[in-house]
BATORKOL-270052 format. One record per residue (C-alpha): residue number from 1; residue in three letters; x, y, z. Coordinates in Angstrom, 3 decimals, always signed. Layout:
<recs>
@k=NUM | r=ala | x=X | y=Y | z=Z .
...
</recs>
This chain:
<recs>
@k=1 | r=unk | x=-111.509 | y=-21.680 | z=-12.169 .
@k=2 | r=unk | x=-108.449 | y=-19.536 | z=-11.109 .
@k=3 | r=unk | x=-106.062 | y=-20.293 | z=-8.499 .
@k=4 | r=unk | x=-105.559 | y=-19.051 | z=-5.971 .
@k=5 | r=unk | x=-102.418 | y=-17.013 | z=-4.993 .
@k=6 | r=unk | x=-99.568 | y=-19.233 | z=-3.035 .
@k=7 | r=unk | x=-97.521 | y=-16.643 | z=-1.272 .
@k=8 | r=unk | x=-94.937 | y=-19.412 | z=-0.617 .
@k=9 | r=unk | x=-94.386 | y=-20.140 | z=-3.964 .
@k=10 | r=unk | x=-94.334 | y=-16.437 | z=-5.404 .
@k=11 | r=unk | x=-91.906 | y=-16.202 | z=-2.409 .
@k=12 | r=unk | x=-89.339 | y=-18.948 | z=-3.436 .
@k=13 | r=unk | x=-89.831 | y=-17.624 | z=-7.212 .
@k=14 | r=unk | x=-88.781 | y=-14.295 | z=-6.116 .
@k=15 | r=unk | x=-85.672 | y=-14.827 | z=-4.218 .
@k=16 | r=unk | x=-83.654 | y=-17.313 | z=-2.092 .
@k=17 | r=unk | x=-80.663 | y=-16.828 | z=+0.546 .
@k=18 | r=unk | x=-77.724 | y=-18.630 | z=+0.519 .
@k=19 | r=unk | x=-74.920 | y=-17.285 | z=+3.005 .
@k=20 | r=unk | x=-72.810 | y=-14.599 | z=+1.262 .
@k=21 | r=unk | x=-75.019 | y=-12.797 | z=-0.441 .
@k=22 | r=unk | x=-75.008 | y=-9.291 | z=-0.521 .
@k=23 | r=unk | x=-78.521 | y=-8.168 | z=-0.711 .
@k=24 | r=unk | x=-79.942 | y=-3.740 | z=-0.452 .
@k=25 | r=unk | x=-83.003 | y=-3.155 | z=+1.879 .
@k=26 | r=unk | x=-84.755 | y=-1.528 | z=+4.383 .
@k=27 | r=unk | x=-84.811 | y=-1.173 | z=+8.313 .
@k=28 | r=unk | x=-88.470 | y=-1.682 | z=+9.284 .
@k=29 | r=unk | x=-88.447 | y=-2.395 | z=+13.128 .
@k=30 | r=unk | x=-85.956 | y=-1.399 | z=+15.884 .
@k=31 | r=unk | x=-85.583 | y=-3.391 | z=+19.174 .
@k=32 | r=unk | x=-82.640 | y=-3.049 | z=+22.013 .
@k=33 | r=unk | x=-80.820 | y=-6.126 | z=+20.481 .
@k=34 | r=unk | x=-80.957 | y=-5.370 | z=+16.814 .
@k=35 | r=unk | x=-83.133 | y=-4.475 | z=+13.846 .
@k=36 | r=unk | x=-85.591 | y=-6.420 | z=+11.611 .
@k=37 | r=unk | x=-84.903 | y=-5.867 | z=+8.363 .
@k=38 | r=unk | x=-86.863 | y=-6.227 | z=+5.026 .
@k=39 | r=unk | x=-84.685 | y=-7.044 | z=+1.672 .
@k=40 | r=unk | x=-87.526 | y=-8.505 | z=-0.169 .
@k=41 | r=unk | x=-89.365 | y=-11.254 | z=-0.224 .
@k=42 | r=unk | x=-91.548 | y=-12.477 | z=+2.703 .
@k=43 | r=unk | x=-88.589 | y=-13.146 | z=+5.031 .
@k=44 | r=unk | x=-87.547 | y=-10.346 | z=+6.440 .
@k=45 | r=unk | x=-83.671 | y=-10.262 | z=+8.253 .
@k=46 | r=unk | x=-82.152 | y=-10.116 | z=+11.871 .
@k=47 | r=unk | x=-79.016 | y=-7.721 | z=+12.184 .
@k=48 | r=unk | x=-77.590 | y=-7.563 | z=+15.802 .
@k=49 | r=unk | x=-77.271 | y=-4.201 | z=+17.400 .
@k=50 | r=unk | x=-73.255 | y=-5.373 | z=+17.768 .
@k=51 | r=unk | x=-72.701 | y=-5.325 | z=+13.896 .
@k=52 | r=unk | x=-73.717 | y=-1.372 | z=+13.997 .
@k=53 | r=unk | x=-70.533 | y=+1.678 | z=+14.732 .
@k=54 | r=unk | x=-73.202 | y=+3.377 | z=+16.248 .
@k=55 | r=unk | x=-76.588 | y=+1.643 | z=+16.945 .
@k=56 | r=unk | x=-78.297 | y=+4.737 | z=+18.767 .
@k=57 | r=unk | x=-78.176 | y=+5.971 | z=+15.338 .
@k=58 | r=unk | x=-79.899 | y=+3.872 | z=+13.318 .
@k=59 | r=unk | x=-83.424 | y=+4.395 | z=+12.585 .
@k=60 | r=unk | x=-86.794 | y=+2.973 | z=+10.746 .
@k=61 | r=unk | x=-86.140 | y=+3.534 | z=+7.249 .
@k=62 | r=unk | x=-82.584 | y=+3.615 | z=+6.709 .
@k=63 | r=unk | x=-81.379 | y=+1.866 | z=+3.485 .
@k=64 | r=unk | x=-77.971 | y=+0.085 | z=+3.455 .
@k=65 | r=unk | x=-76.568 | y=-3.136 | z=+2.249 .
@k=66 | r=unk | x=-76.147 | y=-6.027 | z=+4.233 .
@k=67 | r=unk | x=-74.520 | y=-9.599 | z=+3.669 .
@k=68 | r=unk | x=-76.352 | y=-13.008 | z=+4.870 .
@k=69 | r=unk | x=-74.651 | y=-14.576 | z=+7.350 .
@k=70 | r=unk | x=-77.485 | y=-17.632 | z=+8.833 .
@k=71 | r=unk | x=-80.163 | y=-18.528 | z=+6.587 .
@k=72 | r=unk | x=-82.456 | y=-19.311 | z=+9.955 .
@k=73 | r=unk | x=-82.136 | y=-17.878 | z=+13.984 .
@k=74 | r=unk | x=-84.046 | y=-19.354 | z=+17.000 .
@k=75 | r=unk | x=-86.701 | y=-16.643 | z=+15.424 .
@k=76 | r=unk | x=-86.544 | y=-18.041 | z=+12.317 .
@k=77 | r=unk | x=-85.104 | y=-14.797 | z=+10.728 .
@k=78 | r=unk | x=-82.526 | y=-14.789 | z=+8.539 .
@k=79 | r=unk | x=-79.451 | y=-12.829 | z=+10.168 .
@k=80 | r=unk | x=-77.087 | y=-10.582 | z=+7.997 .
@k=81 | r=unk | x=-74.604 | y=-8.403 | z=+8.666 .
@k=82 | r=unk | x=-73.687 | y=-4.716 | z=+7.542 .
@k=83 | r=unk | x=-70.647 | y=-4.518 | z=+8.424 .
@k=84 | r=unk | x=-69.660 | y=-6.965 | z=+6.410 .
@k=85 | r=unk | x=-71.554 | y=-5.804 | z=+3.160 .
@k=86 | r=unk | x=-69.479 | y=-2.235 | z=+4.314 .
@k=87 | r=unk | x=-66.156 | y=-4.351 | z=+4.359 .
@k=88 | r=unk | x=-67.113 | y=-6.364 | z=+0.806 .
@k=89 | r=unk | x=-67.710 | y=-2.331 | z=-1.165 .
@k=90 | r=unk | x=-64.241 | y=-1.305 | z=+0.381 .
@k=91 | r=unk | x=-62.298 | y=-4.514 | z=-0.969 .
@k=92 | r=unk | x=-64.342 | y=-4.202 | z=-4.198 .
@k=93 | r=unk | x=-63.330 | y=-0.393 | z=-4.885 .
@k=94 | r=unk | x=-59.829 | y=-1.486 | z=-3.189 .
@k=95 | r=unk | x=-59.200 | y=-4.574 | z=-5.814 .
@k=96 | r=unk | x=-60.747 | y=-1.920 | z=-8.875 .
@k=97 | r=unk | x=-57.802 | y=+0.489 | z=-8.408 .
@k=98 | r=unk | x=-55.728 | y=-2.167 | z=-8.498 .
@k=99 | r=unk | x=-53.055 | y=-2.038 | z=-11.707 .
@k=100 | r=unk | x=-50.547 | y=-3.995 | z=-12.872 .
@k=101 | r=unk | x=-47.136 | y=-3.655 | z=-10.547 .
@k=102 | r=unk | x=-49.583 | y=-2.442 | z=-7.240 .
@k=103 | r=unk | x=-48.884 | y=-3.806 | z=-4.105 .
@k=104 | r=unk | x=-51.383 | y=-5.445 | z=-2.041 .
@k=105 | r=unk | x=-52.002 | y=-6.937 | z=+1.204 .
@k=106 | r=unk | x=-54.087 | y=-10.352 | z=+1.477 .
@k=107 | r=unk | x=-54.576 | y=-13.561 | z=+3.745 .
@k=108 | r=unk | x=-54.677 | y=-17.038 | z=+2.160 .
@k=109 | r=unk | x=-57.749 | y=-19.191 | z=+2.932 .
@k=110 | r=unk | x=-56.564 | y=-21.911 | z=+0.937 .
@k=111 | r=unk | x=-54.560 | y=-23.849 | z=-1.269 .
@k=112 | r=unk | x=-55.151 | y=-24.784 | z=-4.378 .
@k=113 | r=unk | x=-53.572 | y=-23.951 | z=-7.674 .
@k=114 | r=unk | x=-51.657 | y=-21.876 | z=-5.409 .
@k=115 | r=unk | x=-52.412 | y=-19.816 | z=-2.802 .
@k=116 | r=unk | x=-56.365 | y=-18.977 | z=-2.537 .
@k=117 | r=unk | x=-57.724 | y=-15.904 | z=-1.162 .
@k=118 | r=unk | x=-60.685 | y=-13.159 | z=-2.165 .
@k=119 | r=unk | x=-60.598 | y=-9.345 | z=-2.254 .
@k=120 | r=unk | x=-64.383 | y=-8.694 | z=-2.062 .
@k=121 | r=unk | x=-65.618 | y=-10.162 | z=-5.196 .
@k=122 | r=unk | x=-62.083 | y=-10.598 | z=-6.485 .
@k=123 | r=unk | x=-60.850 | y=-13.949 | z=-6.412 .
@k=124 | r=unk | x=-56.674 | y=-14.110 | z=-5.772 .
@k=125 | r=unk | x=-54.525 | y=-16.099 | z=-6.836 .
@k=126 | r=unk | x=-50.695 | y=-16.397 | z=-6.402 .
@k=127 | r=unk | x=-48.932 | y=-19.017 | z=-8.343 .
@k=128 | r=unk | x=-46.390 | y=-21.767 | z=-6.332 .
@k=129 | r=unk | x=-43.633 | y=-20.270 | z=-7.907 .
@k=130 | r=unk | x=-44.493 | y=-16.684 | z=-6.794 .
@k=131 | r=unk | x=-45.100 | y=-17.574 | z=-3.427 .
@k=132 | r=unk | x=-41.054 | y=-16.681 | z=-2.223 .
@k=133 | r=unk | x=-37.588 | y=-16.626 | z=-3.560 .
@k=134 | r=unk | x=-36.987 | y=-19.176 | z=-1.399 .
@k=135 | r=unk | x=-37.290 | y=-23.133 | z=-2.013 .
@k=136 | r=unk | x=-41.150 | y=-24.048 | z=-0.231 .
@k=137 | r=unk | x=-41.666 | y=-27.386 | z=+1.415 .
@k=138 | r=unk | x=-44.767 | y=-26.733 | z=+2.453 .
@k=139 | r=unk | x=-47.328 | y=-23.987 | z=+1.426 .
@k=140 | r=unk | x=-50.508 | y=-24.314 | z=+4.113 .
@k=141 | r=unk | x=-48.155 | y=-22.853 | z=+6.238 .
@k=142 | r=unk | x=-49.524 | y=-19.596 | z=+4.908 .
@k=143 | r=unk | x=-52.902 | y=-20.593 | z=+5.379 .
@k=144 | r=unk | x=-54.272 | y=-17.860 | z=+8.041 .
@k=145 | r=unk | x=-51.330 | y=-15.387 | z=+7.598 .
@k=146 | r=unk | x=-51.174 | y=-11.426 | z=+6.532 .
@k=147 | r=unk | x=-48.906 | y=-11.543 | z=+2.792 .
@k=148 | r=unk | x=-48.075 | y=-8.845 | z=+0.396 .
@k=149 | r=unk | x=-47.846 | y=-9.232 | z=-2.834 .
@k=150 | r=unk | x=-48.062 | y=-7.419 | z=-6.567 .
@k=151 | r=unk | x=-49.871 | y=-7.432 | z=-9.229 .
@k=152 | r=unk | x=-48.805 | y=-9.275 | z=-12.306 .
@k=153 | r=unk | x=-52.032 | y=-9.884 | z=-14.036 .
@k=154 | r=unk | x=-55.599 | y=-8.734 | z=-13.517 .
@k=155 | r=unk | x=-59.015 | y=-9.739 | z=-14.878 .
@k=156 | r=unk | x=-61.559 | y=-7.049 | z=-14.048 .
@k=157 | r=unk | x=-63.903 | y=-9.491 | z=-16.325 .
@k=158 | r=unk | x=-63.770 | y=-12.222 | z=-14.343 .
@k=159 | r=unk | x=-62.715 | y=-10.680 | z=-11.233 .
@k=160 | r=unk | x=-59.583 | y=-12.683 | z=-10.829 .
@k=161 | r=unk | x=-56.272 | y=-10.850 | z=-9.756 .
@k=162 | r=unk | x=-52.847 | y=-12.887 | z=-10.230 .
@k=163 | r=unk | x=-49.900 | y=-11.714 | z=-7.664 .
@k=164 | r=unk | x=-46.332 | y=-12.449 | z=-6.878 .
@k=165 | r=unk | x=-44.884 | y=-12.558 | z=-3.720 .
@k=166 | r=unk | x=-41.618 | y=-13.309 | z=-4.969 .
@k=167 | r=unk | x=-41.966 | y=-10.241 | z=-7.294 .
@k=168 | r=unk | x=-42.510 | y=-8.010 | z=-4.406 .
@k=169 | r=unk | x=-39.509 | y=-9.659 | z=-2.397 .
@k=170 | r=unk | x=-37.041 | y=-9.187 | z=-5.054 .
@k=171 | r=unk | x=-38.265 | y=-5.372 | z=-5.076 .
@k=172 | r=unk | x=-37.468 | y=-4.700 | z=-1.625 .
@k=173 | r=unk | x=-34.462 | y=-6.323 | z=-1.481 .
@k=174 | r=unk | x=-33.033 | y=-4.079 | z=-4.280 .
@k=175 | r=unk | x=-34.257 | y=-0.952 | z=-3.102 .
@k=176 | r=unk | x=-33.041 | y=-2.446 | z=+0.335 .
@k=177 | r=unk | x=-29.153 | y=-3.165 | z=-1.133 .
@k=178 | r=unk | x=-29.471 | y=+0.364 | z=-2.715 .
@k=179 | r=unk | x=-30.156 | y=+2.097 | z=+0.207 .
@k=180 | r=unk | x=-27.436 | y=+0.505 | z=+1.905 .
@k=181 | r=unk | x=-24.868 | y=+1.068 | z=-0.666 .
@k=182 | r=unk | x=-25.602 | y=+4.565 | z=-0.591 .
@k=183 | r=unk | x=-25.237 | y=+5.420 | z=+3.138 .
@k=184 | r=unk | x=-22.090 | y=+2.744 | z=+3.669 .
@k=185 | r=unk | x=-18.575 | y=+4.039 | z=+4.361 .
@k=186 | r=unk | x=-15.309 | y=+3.319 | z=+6.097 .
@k=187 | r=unk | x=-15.296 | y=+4.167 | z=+9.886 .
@k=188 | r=unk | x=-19.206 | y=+4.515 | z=+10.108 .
@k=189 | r=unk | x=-21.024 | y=+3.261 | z=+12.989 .
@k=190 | r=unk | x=-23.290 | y=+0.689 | z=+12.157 .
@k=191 | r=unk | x=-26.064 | y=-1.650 | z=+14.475 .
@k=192 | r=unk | x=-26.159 | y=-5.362 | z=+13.566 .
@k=193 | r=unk | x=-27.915 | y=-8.552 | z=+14.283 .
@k=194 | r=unk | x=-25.687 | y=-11.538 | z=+14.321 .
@k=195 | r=unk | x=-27.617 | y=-14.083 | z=+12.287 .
@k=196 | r=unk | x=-25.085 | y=-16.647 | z=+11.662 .
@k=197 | r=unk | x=-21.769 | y=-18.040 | z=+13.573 .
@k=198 | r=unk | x=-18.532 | y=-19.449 | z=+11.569 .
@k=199 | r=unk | x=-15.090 | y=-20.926 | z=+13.315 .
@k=200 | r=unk | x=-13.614 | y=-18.174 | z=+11.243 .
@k=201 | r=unk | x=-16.108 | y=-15.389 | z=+12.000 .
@k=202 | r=unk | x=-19.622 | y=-14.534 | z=+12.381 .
@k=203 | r=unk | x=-22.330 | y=-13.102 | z=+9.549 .
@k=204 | r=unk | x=-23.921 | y=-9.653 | z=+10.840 .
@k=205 | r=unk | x=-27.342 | y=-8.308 | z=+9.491 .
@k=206 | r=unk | x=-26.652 | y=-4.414 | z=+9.102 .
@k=207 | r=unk | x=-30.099 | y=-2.873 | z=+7.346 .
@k=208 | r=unk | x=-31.141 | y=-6.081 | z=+5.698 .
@k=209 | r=unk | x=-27.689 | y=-6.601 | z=+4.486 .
@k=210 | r=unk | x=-25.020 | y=-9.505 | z=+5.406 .
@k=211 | r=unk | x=-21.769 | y=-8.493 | z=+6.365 .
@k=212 | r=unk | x=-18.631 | y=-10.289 | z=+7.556 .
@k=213 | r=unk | x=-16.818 | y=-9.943 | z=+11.214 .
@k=214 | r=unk | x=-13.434 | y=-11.586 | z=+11.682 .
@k=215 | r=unk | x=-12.630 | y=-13.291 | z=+14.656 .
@k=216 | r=unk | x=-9.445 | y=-11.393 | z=+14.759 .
@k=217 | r=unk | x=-11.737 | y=-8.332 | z=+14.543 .
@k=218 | r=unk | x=-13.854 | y=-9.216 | z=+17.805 .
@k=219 | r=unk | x=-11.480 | y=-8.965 | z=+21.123 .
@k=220 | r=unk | x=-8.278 | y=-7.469 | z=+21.625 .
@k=221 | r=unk | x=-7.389 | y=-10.644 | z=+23.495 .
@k=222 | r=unk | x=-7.205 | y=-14.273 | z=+21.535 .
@k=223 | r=unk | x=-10.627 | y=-16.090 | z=+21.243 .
@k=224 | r=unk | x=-10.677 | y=-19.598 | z=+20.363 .
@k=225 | r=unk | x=-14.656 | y=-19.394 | z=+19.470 .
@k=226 | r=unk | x=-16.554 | y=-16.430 | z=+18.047 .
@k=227 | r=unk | x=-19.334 | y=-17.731 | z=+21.103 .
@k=228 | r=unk | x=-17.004 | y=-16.570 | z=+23.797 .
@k=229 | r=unk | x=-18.167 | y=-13.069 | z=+23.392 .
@k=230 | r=unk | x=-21.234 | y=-13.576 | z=+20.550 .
@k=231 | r=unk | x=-23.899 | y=-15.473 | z=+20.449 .
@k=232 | r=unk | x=-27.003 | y=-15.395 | z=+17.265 .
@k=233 | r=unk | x=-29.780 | y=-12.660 | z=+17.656 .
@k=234 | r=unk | x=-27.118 | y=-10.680 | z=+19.500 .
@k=235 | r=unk | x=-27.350 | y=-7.230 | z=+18.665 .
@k=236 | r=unk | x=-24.367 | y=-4.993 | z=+18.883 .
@k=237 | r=unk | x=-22.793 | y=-1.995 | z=+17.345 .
@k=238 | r=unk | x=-20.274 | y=-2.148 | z=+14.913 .
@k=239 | r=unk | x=-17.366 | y=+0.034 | z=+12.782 .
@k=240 | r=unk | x=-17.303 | y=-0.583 | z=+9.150 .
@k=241 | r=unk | x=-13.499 | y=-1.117 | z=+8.442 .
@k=242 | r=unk | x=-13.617 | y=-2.577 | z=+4.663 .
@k=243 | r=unk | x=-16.040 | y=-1.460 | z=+1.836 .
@k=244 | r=unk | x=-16.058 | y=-3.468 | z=-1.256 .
@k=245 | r=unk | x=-18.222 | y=-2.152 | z=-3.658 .
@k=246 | r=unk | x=-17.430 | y=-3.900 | z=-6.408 .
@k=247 | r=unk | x=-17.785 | y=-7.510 | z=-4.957 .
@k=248 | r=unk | x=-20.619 | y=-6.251 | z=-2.290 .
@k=249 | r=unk | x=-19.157 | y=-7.153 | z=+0.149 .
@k=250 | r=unk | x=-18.349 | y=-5.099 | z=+4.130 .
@k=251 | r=unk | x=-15.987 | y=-5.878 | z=+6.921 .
@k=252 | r=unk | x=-16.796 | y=-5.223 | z=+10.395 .
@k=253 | r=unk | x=-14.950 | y=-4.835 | z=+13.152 .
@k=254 | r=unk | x=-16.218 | y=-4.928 | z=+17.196 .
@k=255 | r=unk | x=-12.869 | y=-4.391 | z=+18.975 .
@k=256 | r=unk | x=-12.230 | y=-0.988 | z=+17.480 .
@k=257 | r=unk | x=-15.166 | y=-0.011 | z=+19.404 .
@k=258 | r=unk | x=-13.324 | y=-1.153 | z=+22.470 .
@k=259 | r=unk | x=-10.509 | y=+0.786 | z=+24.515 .
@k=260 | r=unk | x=-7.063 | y=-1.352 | z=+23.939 .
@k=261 | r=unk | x=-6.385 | y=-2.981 | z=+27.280 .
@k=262 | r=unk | x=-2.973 | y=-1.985 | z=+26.148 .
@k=263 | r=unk | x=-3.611 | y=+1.636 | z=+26.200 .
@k=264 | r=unk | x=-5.493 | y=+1.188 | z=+29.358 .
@k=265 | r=unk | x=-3.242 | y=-0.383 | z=+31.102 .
@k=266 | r=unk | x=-0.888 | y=+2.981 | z=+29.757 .
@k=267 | r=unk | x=-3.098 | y=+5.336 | z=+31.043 .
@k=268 | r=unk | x=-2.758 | y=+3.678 | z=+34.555 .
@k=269 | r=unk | x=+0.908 | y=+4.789 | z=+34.934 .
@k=270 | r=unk | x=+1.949 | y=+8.185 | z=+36.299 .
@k=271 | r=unk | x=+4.552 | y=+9.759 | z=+34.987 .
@k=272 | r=unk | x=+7.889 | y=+9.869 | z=+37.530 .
@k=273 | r=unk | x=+6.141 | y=+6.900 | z=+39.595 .
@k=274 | r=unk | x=+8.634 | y=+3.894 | z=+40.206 .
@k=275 | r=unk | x=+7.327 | y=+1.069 | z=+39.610 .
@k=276 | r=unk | x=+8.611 | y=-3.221 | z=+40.171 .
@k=277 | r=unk | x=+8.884 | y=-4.789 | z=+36.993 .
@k=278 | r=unk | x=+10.525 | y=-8.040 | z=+34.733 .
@k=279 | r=unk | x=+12.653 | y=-7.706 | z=+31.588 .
@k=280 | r=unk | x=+11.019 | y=-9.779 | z=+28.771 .
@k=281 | r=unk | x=+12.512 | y=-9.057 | z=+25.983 .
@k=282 | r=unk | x=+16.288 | y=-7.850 | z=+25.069 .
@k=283 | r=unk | x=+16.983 | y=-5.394 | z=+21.781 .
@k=284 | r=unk | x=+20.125 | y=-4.092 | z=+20.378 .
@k=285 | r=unk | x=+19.451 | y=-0.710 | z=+21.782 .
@k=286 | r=unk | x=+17.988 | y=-1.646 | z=+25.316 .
@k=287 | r=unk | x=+15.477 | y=-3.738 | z=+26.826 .
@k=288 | r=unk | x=+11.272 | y=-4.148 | z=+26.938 .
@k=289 | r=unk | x=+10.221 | y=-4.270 | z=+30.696 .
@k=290 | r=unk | x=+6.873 | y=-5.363 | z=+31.863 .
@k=291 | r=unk | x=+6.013 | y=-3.442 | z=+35.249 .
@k=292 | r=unk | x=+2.885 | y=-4.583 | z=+37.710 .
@k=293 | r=unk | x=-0.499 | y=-3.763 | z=+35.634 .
@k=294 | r=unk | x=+0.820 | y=-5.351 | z=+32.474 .
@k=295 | r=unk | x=+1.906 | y=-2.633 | z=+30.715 .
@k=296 | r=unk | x=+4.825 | y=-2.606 | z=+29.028 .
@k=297 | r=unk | x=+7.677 | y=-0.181 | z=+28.051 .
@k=298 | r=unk | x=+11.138 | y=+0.730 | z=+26.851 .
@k=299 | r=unk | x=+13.769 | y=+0.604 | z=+29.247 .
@k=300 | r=unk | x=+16.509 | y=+2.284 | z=+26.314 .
@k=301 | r=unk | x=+20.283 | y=+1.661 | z=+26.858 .
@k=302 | r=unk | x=+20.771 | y=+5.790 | z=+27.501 .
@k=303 | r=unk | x=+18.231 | y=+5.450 | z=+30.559 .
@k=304 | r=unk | x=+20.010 | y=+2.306 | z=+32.173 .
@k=305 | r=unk | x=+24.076 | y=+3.548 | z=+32.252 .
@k=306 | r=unk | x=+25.906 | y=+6.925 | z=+32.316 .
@k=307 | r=unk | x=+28.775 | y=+4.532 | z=+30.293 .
@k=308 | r=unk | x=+27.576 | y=+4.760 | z=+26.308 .
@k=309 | r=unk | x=+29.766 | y=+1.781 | z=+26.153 .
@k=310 | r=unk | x=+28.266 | y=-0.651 | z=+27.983 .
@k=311 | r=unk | x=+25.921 | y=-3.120 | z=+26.064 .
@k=312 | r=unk | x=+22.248 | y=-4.037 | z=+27.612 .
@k=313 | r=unk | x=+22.736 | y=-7.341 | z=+27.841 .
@k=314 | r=unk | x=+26.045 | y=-6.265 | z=+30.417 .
@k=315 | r=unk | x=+23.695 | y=-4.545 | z=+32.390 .
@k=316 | r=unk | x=+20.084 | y=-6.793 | z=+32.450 .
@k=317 | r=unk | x=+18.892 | y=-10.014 | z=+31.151 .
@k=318 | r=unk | x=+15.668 | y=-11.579 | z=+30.599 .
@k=319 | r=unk | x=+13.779 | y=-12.820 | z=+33.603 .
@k=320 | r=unk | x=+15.966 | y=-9.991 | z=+35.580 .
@k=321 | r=unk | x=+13.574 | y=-8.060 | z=+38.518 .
@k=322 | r=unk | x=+14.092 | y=-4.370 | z=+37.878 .
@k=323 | r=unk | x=+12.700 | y=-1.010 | z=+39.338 .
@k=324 | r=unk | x=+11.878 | y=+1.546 | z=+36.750 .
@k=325 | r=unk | x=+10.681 | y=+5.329 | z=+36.653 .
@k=326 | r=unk | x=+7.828 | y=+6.366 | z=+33.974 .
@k=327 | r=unk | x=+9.883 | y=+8.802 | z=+32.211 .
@k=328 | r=unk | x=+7.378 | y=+9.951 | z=+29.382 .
@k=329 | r=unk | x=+4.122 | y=+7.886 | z=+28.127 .
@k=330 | r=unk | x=+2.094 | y=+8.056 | z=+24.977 .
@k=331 | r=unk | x=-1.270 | y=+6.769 | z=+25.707 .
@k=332 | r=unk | x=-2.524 | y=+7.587 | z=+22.275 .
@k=333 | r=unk | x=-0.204 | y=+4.722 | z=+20.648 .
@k=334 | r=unk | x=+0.019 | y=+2.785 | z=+24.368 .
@k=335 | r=unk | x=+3.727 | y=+4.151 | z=+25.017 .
@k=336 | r=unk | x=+5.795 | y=+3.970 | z=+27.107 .
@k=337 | r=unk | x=+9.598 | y=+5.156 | z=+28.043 .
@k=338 | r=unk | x=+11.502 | y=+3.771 | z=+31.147 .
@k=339 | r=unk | x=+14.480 | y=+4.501 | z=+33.002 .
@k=340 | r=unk | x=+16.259 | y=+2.719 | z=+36.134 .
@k=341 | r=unk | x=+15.315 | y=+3.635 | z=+39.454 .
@k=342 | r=unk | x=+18.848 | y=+4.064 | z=+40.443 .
@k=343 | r=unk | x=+20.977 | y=+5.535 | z=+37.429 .
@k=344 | r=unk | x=+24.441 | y=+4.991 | z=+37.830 .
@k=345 | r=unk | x=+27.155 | y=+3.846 | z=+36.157 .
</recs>
């Protein structure tokens, strides 16, 4: 006598579901919350009107791909997604173009021997010692995160695709140091990022590239401590004063983007205005006088006596209160020529 047919057994002998799979099929009902859909077999599958672009589009007997993603509802459908079986094709076509030296982006999902992640069917793996030119303490850090790297090996066989990070890293810092070497000159105007603070100086970012500012090369006026007028993550703009192509290295400079309070303090006096001022200094020739704002000036022998033999020191000393007359000023070098108020011998 013949059995008879067990459609749960020609069922489980004709497929199963595990979540993942990518499985082709049929829509074969529409309702306002999703579609039932048949992919063989006597289950048929739930998609959610959510995982559709455009649901008001979709129709009975459209045929598409779709991934499982619950092996049971509250129905007891299986649900699937195609959105996701859309997203695996793309990163399957993406990882077959892939040749040896391409750049790609992925996220790690785990670490094993190395970092773990998958490119549709592709499985990815970069090595520890590809993961960064840098020393690593601690690789699930990257667990999660969006990496580039490129390709060093590549098993279309066995879908496996090796990568460097480092690789990649090294790359863009040449073409980086290049680009910066190129476009670098004396006197050009550069923006920086101060990334690191010395006693002697501070280390400025310019394009990717560290370069050095003196702290005689911040402030006209003496700083004990580069923090008086920079702190890290500042960002300023800077004038390239030294190239050194040869040892790679660049010299900035941040006060040669400021006025010299000397000249400023020039710029302040009028010419033929008298002005109340203190000798500070004695030469052979005449004296240096330092008048209200700061600024000083030469008071010259010829501008203090009618007698060309007297001496300066006959006529002023240092400390001496004096009023002087702007004769002629040079505010280009921060110049400036005085002569007595009262000229006589």
């Amino acid at each position: 006598m013949s059995e008879k047919f067990n459609l749960d057994i020609i069922d489980k002998t004709f497929t199963s579901y595990k979540k993942g799979q990518l499985f082709d099929g049929v829509v074969v009902m529409k309702r306002t919350d999703g579609v039932i859909f048949n992919i063989g077999g006597k289950n048929d599958a739930f998609i959610p009107a959510s995982d559709f672009e455009d649901f008001d589009a979709v129709k009975i007997g459209d045929r598409f791909s779709v991934v499982i993603t619950k092996q049971k509802n509250e129905e007891g459908l299986i649900e699937a997604s195609k959105s996701l079986a859309d997203a695996l094709k793309i990163a399957n076509q993406n990882a077959q173009t892939l040749r040896l030296g391409s750049k790609f982006s992925f996220v790690p999902t785990s670490v094993g021997n190395g970092l773990l992640s998958k490119m549709g069917d592709y499985k990815i793996i970069i090595p520890f010692g590809e993961v960064s030119e840098h020393y690593v303490k601690d690789f699930h850090k990257f667990v999660g995160k969006q990496m580039e790297a490129v390709v060093t090996e590549i098993d279309k066989e066995n879908k496996t695709i090796i990568g460097s990070v480092k690789l990649l890293q090294e790359q863009i810092r040449v073409a980086v140091e290049k680009n910066f070497w190129n476009s670098i000159f004396i006197n050009k105007i550069v923006k920086g990022r101060v990334e690191r603070i010395m006693p002697y100086g501070a280390f400025v970012s310019v394009d990717g590239f560290d370069c050095f500012l003196h702290i005689s090369n911040i402030a006209y006026e003496k700083i004990d401590k580069v923090e008086e007028v920079l702190h890290v993550g500042d960002e300023r703009q800077f004038k390239v004063i030294k190239v050194d192509r040869e040892n790679k290295k660049v010299e900035l400079s941040l006060k040669a983007l400021l006025e010299n309070p000397k000249i400023t303090r020039v710029k302040e006096l009028v010419v033929g205005q008298v002005y109340e001022g203190e000798v500070v200094k004695l030469l052979q020739f005449g004296a240096i006088v330092k008048v209200e704002n700061g600024a000083t000036g030469l008071l010259h022998i010829s501008n203090c006596t009618e007698n060309k033999t007297r001496k300066i020191y006959e006529l002023v000393k240092v400390g001496d209160k004096v009023e002087v007359e702007v004769i002629s000023k040079d505010e280009e070098q921060g110049r400036v020529s005085f002569k007595l108020k009262d000229l006589k011998d």
